[in-house]
C-alpha positions as CSV (number, residue, x, y, z in Angstrom):
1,X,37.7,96.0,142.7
2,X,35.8,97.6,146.5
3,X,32.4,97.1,146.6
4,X,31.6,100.5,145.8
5,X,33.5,100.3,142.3
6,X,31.0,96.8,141.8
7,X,28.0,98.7,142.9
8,X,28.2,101.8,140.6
9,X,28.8,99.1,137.9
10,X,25.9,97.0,138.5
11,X,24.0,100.6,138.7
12,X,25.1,101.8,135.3
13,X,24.6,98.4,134.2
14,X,21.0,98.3,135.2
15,X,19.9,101.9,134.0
16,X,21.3,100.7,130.8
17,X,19.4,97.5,130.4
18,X,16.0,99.9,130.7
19,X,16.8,102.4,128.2
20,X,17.5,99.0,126.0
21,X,14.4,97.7,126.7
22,X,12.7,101.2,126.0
23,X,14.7,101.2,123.1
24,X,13.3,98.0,122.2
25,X,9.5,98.6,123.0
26,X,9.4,101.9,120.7
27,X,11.2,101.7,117.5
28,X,10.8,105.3,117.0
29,X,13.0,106.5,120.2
30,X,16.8,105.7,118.5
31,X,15.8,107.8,115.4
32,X,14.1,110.6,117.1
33,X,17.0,110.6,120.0
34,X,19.2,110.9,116.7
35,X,17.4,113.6,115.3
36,X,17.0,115.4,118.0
37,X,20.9,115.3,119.1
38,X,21.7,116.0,115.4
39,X,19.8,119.5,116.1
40,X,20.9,120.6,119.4
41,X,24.2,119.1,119.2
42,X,26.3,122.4,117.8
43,X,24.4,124.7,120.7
44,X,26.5,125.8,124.2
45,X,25.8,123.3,127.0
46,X,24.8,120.7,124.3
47,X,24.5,117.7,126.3
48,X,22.0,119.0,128.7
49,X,20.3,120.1,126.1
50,X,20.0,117.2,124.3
51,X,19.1,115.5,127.1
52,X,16.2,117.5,128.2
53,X,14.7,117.4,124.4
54,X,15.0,113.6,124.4
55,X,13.3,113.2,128.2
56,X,10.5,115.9,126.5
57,X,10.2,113.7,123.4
58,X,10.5,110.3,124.0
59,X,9.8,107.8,126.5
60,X,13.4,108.0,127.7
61,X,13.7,109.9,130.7
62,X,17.0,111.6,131.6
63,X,17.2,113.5,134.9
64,X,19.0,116.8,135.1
65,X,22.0,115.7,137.4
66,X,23.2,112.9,134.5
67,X,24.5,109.7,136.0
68,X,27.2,107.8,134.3
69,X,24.8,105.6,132.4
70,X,23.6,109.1,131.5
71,X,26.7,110.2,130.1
72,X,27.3,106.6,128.5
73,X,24.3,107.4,126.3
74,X,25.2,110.8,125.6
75,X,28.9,110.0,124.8
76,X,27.3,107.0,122.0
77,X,25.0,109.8,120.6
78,X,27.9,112.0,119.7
79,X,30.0,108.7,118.3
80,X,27.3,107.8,116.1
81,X,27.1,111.3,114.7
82,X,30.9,111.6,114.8
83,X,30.6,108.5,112.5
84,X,28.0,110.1,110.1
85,X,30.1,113.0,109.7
86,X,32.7,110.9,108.6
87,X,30.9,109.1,106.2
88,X,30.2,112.2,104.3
């Protein structure tokens, strides 16, 4: 693996272990990211919508130009409703 392949990683890596510890410090963010992605997530362009209603909303802040931890966290929002759906 170069070094660049070990720094992204320890990047995405990082920016994950905040939104944990965000996630952590305010029980309310995982429900209202749900909820929110559970609103927007049939619209055009849902991703970036989604992620500028949870930066508005919640402590979690998600920059317009998403980086792959970004995407990581957007990619698990749409699993865990994938796996409500299917539930019902």
């Amino acid at each position: 693996m170069s070094s660049a392949e070990e720094s992204r990683q320890a990047k995405v890596i990082s920016e994950l272990r905040t939104f944990i510890k965000k996630v952590l410090s305010d029980p309310t963010v995982a429900s209202k990211c749900m909820d929110i992605a559970r609103t927007l997530k049939d619209e055009p362009d849902a991703d970036t919508k989604i992620a500028a209603a949870i930066s508005a909303e919640t402590i979690v802040r998600i920059p317009e130009v998403h980086s792959d931890a970004d995407r990581i966290f957007i990619e698990i929002i749409k699993d865990v409703l994938e796996d409500e759906a299917a539930l019902y």
